[in-house]
PyMOL Python script that loads the backbone (N, CA, C, O; Angstrom):
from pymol import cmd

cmd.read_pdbstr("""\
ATOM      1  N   UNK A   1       0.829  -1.197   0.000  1.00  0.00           N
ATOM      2  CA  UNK A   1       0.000   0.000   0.000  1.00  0.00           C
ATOM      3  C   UNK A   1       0.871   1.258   0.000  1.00  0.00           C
ATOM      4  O   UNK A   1       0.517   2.236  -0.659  1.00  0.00           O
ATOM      5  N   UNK A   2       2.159   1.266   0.819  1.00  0.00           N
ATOM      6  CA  UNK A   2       3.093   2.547   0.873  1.00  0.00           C
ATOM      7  C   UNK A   2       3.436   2.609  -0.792  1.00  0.00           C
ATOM      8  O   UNK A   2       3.256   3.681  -1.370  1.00  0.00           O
ATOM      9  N   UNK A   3       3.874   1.576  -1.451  1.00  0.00           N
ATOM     10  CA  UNK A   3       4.492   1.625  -2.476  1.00  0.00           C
ATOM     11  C   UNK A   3       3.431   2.191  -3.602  1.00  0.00           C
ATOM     12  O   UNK A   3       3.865   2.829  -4.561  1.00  0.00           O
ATOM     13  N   UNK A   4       2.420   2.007  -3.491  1.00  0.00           N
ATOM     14  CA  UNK A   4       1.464   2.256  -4.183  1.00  0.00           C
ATOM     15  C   UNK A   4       0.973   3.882  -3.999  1.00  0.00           C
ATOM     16  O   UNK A   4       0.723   4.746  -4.840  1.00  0.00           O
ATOM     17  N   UNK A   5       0.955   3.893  -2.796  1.00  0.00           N
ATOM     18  CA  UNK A   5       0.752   5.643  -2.830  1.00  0.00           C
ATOM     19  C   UNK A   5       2.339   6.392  -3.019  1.00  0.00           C
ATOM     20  O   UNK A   5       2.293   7.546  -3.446  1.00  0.00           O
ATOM     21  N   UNK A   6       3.672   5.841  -2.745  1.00  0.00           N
ATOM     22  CA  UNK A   6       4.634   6.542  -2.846  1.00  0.00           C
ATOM     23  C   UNK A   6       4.843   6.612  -4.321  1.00  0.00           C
ATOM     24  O   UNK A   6       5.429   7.637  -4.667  1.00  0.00           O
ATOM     25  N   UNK A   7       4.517   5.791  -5.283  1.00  0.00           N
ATOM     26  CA  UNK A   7       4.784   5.563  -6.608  1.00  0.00           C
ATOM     27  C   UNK A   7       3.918   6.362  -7.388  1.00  0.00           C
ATOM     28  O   UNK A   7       4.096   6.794  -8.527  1.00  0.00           O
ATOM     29  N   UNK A   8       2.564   6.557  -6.314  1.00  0.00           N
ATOM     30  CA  UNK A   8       1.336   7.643  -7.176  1.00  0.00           C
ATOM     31  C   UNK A   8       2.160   9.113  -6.866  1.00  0.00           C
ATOM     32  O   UNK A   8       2.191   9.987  -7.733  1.00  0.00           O
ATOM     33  N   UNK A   9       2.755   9.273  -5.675  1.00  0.00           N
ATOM     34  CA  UNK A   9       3.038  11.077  -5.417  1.00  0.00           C
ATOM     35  C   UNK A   9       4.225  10.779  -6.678  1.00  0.00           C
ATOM     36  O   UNK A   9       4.195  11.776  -7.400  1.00  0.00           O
ATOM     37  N   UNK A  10       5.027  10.001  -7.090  1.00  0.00           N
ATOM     38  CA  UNK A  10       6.235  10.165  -7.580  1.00  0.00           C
ATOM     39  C   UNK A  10       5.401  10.946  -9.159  1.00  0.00           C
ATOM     40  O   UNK A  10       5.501  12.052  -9.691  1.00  0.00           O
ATOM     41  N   UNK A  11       4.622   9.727  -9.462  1.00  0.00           N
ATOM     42  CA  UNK A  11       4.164   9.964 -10.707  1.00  0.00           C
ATOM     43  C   UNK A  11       3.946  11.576 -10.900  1.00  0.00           C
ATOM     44  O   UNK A  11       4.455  12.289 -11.765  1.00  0.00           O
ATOM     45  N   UNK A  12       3.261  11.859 -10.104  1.00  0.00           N
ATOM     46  CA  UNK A  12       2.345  12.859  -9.681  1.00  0.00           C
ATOM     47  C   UNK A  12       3.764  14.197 -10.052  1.00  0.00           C
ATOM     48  O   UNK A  12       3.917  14.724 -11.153  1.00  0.00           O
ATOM     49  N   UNK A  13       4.425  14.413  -9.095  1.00  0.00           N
ATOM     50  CA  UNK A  13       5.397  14.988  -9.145  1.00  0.00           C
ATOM     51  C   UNK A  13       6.091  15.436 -10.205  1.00  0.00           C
ATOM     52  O   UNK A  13       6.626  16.527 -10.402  1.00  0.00           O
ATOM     53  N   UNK A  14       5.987  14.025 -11.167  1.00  0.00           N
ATOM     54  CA  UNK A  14       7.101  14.607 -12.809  1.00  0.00           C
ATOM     55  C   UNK A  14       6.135  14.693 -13.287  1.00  0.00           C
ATOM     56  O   UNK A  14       6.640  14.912 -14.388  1.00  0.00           O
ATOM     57  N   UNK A  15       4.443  14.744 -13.618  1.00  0.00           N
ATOM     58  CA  UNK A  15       3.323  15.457 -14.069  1.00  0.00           C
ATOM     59  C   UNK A  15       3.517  16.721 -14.080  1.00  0.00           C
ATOM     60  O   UNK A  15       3.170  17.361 -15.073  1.00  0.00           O
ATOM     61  N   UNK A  16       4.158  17.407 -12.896  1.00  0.00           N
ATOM     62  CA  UNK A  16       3.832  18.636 -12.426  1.00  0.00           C
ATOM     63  C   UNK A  16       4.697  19.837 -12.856  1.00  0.00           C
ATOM     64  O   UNK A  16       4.477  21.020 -13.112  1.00  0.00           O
ATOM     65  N   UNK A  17       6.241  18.678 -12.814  1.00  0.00           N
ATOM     66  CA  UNK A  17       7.380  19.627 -13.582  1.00  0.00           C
ATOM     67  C   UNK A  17       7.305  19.742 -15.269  1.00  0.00           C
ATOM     68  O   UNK A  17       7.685  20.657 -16.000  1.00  0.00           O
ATOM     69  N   UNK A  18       6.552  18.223 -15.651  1.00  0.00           N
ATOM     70  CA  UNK A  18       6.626  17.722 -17.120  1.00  0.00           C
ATOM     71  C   UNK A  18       6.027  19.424 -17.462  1.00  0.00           C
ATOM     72  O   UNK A  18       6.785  20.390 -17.547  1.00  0.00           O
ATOM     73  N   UNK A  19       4.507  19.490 -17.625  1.00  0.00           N
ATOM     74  CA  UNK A  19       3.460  20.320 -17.364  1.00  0.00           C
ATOM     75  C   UNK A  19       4.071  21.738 -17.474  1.00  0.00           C
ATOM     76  O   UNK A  19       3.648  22.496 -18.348  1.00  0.00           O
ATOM     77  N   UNK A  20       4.802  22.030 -16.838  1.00  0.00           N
ATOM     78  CA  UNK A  20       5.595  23.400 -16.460  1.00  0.00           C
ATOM     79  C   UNK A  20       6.253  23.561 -17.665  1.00  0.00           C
ATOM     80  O   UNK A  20       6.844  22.622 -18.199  1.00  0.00           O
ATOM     81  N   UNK A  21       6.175  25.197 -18.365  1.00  0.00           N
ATOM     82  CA  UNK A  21       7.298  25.585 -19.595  1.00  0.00           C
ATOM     83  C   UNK A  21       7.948  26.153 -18.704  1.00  0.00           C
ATOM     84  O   UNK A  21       7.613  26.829 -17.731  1.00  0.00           O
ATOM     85  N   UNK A  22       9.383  25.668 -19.310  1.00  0.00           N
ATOM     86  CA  UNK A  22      10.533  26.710 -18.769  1.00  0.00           C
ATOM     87  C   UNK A  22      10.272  28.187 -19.633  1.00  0.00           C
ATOM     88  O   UNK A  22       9.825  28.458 -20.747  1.00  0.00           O
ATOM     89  N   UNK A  23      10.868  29.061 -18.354  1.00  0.00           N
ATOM     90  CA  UNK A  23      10.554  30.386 -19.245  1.00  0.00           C
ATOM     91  C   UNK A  23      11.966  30.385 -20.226  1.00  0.00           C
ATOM     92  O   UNK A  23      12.947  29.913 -19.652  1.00  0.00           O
ATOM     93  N   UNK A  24      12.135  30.741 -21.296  1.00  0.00           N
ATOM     94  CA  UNK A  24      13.114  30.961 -22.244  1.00  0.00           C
ATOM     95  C   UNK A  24      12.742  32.241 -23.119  1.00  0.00           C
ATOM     96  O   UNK A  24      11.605  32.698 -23.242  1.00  0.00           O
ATOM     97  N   UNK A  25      13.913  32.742 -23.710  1.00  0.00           N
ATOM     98  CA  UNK A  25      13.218  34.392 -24.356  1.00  0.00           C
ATOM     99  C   UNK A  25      14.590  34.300 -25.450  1.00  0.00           C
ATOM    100  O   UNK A  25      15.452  33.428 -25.559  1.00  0.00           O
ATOM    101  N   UNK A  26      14.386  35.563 -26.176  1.00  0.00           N
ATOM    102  CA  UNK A  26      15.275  35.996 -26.765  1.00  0.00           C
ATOM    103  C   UNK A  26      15.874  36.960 -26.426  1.00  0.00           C
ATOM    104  O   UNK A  26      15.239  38.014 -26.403  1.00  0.00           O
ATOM    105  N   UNK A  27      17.501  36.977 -25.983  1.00  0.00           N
ATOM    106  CA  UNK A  27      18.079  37.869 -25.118  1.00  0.00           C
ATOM    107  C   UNK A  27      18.999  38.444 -26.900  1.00  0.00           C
ATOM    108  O   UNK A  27      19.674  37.901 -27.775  1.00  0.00           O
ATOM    109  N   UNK A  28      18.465  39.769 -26.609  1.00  0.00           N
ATOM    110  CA  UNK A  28      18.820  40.736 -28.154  1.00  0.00           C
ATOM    111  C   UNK A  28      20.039  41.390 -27.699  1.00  0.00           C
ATOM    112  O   UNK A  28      20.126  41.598 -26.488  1.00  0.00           O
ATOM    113  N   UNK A  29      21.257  41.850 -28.663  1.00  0.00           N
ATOM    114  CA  UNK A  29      22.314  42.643 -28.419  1.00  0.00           C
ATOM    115  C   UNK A  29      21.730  43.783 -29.587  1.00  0.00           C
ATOM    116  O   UNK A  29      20.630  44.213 -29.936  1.00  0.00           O
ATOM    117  N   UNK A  30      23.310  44.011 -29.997  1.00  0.00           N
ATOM    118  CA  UNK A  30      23.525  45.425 -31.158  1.00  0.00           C
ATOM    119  C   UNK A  30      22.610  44.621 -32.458  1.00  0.00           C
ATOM    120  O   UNK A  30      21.496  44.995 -32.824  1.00  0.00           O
ATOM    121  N   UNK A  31      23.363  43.456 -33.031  1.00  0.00           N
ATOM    122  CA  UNK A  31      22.314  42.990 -34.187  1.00  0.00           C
ATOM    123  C   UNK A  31      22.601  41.361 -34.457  1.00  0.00           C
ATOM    124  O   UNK A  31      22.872  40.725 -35.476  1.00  0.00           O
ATOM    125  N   UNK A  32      22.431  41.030 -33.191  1.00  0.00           N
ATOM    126  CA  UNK A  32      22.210  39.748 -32.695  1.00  0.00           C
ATOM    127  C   UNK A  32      21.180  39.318 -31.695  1.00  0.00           C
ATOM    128  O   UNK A  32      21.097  39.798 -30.565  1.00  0.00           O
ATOM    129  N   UNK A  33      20.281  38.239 -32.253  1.00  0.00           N
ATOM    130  CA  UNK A  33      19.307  38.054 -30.746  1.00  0.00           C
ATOM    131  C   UNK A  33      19.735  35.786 -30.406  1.00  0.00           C
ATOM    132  O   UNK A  33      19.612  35.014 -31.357  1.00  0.00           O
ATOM    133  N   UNK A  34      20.034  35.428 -29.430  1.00  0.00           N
ATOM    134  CA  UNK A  34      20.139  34.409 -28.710  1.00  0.00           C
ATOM    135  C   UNK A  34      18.968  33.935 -27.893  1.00  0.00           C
ATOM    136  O   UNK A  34      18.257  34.776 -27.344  1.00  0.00           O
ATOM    137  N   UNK A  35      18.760  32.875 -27.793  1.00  0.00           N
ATOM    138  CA  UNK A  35      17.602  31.633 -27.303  1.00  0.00           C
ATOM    139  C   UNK A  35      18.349  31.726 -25.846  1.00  0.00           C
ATOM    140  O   UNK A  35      19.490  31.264 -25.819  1.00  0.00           O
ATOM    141  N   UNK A  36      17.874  32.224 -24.749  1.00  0.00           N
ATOM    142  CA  UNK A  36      18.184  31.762 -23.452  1.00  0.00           C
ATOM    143  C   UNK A  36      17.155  31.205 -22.612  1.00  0.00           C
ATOM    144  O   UNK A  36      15.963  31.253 -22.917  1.00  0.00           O
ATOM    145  N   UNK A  37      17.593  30.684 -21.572  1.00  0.00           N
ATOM    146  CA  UNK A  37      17.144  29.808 -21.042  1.00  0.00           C
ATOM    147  C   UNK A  37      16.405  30.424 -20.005  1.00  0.00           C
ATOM    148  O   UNK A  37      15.582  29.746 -19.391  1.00  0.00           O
ATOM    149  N   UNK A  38      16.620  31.866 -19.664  1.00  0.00           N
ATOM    150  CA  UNK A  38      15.808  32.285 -18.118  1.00  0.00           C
ATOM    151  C   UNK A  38      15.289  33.295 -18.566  1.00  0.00           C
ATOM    152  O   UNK A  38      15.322  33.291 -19.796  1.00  0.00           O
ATOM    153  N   UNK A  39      14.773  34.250 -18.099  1.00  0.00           N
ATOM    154  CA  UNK A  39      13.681  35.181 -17.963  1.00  0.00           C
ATOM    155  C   UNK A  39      14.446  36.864 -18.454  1.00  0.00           C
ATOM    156  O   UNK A  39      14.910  37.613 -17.593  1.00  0.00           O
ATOM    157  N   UNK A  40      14.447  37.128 -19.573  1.00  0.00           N
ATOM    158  CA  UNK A  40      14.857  38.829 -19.933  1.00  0.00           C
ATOM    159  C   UNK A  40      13.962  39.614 -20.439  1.00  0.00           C
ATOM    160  O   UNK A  40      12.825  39.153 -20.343  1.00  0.00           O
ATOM    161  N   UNK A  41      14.024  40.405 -20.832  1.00  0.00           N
ATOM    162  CA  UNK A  41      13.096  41.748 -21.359  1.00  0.00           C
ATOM    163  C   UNK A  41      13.162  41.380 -22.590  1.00  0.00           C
ATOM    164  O   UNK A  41      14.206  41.908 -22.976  1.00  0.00           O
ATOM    165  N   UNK A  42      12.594  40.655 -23.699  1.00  0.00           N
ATOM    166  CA  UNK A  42      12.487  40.664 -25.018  1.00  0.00           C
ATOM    167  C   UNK A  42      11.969  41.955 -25.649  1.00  0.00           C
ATOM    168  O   UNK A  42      10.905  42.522 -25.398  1.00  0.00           O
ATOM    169  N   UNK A  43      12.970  42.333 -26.561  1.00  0.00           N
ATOM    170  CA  UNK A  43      12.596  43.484 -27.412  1.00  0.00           C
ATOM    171  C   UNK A  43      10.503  43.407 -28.533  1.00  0.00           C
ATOM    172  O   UNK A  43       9.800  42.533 -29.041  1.00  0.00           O
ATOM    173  N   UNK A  44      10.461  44.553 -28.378  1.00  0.00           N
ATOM    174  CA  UNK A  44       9.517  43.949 -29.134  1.00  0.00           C
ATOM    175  C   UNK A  44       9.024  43.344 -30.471  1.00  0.00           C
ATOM    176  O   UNK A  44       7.884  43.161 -30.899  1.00  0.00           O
ATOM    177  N   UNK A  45       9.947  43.155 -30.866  1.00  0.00           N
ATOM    178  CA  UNK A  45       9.780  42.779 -32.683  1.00  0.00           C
ATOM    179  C   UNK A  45      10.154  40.972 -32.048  1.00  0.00           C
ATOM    180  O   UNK A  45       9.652  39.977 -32.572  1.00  0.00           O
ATOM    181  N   UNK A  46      11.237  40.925 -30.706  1.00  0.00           N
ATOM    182  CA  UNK A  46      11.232  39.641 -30.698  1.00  0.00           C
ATOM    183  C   UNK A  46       9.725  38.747 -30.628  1.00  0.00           C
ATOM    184  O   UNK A  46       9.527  37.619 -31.079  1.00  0.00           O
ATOM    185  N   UNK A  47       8.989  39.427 -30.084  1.00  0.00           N
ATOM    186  CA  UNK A  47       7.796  38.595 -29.131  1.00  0.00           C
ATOM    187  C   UNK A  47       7.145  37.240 -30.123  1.00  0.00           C
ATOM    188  O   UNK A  47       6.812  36.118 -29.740  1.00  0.00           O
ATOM    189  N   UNK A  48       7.122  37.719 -31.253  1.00  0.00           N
ATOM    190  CA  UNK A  48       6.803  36.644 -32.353  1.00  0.00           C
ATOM    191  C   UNK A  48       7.283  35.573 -32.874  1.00  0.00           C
ATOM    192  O   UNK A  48       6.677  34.656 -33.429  1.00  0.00           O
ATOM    193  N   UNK A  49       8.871  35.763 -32.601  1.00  0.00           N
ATOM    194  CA  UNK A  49       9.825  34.912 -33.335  1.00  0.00           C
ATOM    195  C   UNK A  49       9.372  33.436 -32.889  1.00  0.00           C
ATOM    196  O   UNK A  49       9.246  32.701 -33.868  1.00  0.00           O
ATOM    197  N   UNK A  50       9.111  32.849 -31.724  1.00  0.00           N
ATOM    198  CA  UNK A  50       9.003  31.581 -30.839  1.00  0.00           C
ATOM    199  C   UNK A  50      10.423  31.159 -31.070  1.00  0.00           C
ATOM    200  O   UNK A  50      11.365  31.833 -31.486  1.00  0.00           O
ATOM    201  N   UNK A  51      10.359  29.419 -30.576  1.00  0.00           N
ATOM    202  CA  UNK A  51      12.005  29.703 -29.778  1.00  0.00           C
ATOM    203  C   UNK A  51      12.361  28.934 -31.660  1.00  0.00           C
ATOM    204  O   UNK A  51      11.528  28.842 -32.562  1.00  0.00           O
ATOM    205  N   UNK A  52      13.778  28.526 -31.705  1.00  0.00           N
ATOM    206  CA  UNK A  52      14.648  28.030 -32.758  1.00  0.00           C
ATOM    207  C   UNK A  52      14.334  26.638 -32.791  1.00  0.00           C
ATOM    208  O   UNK A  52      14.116  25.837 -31.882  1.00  0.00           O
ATOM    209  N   UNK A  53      14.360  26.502 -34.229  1.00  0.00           N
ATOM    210  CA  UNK A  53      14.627  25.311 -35.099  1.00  0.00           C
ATOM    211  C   UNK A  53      15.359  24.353 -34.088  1.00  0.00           C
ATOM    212  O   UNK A  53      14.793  23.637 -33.262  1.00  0.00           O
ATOM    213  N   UNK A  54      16.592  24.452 -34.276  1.00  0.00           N
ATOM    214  CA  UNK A  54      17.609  24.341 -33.583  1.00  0.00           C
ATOM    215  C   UNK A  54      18.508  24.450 -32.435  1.00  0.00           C
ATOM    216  O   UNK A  54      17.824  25.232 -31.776  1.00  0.00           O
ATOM    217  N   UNK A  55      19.485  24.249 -31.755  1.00  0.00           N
ATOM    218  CA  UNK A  55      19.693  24.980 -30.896  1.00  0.00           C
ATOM    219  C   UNK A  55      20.499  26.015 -31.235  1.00  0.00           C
ATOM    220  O   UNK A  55      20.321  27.167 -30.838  1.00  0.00           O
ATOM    221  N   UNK A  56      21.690  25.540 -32.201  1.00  0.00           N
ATOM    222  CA  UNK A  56      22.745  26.311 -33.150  1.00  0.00           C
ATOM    223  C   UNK A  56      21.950  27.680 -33.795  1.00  0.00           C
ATOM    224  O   UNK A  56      22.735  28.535 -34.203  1.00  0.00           O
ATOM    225  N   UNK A  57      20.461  28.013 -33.947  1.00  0.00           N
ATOM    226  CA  UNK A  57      19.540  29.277 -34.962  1.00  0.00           C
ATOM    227  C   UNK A  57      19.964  30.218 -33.603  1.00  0.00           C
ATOM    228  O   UNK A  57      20.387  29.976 -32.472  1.00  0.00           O
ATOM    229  N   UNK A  58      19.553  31.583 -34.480  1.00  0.00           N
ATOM    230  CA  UNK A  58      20.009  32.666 -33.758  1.00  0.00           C
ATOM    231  C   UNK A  58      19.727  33.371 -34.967  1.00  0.00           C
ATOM    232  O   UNK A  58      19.904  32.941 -36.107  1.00  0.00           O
ATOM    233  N   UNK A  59      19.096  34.929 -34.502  1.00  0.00           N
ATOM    234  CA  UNK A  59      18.418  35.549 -35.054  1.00  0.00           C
ATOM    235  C   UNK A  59      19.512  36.979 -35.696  1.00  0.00           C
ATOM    236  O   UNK A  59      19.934  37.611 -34.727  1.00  0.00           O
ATOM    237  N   UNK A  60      19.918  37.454 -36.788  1.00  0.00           N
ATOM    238  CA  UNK A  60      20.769  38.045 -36.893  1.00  0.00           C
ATOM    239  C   UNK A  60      20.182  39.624 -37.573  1.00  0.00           C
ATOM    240  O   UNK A  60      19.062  39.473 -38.062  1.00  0.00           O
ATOM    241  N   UNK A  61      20.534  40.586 -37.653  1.00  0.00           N
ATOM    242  CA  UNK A  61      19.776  41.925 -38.110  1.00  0.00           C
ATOM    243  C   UNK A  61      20.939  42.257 -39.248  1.00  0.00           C
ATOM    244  O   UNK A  61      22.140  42.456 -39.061  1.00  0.00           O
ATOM    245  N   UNK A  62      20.000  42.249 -40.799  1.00  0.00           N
ATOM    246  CA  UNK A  62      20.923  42.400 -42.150  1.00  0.00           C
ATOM    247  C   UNK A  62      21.381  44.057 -42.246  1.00  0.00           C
ATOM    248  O   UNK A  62      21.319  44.892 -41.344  1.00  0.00           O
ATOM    249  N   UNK A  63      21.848  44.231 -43.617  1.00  0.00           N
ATOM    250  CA  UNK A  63      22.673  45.374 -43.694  1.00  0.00           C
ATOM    251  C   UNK A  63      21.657  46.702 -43.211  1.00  0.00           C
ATOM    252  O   UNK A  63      21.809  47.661 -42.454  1.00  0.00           O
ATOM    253  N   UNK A  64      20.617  46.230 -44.027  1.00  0.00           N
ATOM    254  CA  UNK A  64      19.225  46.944 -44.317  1.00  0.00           C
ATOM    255  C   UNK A  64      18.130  46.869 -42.870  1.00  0.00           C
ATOM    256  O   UNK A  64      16.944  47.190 -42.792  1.00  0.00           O
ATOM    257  N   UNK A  65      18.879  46.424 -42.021  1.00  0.00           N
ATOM    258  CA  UNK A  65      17.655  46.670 -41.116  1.00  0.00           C
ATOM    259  C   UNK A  65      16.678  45.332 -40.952  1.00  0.00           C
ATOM    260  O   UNK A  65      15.620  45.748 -40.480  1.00  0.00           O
ATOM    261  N   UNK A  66      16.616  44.142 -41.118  1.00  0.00           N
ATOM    262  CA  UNK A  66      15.634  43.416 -41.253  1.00  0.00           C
ATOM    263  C   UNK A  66      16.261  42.232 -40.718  1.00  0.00           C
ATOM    264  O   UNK A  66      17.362  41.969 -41.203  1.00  0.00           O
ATOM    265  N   UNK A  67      15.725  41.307 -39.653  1.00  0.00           N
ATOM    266  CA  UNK A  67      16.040  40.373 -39.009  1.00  0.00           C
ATOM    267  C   UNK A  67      15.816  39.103 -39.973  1.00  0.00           C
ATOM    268  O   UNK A  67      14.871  39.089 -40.762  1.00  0.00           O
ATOM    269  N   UNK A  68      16.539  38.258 -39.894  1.00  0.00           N
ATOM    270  CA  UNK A  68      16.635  36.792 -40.725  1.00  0.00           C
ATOM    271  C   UNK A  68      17.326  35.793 -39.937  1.00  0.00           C
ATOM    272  O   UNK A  68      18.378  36.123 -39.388  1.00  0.00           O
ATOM    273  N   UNK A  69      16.877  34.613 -39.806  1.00  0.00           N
ATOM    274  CA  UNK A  69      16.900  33.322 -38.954  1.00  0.00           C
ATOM    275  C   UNK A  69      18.268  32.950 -39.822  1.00  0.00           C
ATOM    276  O   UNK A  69      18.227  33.063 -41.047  1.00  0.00           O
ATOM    277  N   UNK A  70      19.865  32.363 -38.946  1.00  0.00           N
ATOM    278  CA  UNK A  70      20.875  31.895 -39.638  1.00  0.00           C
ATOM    279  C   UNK A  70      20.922  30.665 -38.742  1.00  0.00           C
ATOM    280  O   UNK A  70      21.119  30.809 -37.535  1.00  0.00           O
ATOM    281  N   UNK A  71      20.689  29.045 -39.469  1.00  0.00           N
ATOM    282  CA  UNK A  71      21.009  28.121 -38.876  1.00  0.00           C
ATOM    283  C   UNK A  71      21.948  27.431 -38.961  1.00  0.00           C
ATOM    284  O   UNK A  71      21.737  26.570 -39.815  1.00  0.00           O
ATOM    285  N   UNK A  72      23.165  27.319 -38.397  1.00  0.00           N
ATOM    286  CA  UNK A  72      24.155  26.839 -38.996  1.00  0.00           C
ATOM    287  C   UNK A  72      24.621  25.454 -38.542  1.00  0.00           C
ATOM    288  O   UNK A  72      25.588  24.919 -39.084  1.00  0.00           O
TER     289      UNK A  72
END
""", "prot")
cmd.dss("prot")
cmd.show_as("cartoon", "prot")
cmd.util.cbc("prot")
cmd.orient("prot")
């Protein structure tokens, strides 16, 4: 009976973290933006992007002003 309720809280438990999004954002420089893992002020043009393809994508700003996804 212990094993049976200790095995239900266990379950229960990685439900709870599974369930949970980590917060992650796009942390922007001069004309570079990066996928991080904790909580920053995303610029606002980021808010749309959602996170990368990849882990290697990263968001780069061209000659002209205009952001484009480089996956390498």
């Amino acid at each position: 009976m212990k094993r049976a309720i200790l095995a239900g809280a266990g379950v229960a438990a990685v439900l709870l973290f599974a369930s949970q999004q980590a917060k992650a954002e796009w942390l922007c420089g001069e004309n570079r933006c990066v996928w991080v893992s904790y909580d920053v002020d995303e610029p606002a043009y980021a808010l749309a992007w959602g996170p990368p393809a990849r882990p290697s994508c990263f968001w780069k700003q061209g000659v002209f002003g205009r952001w484009k996804p480089i996956c390498p």
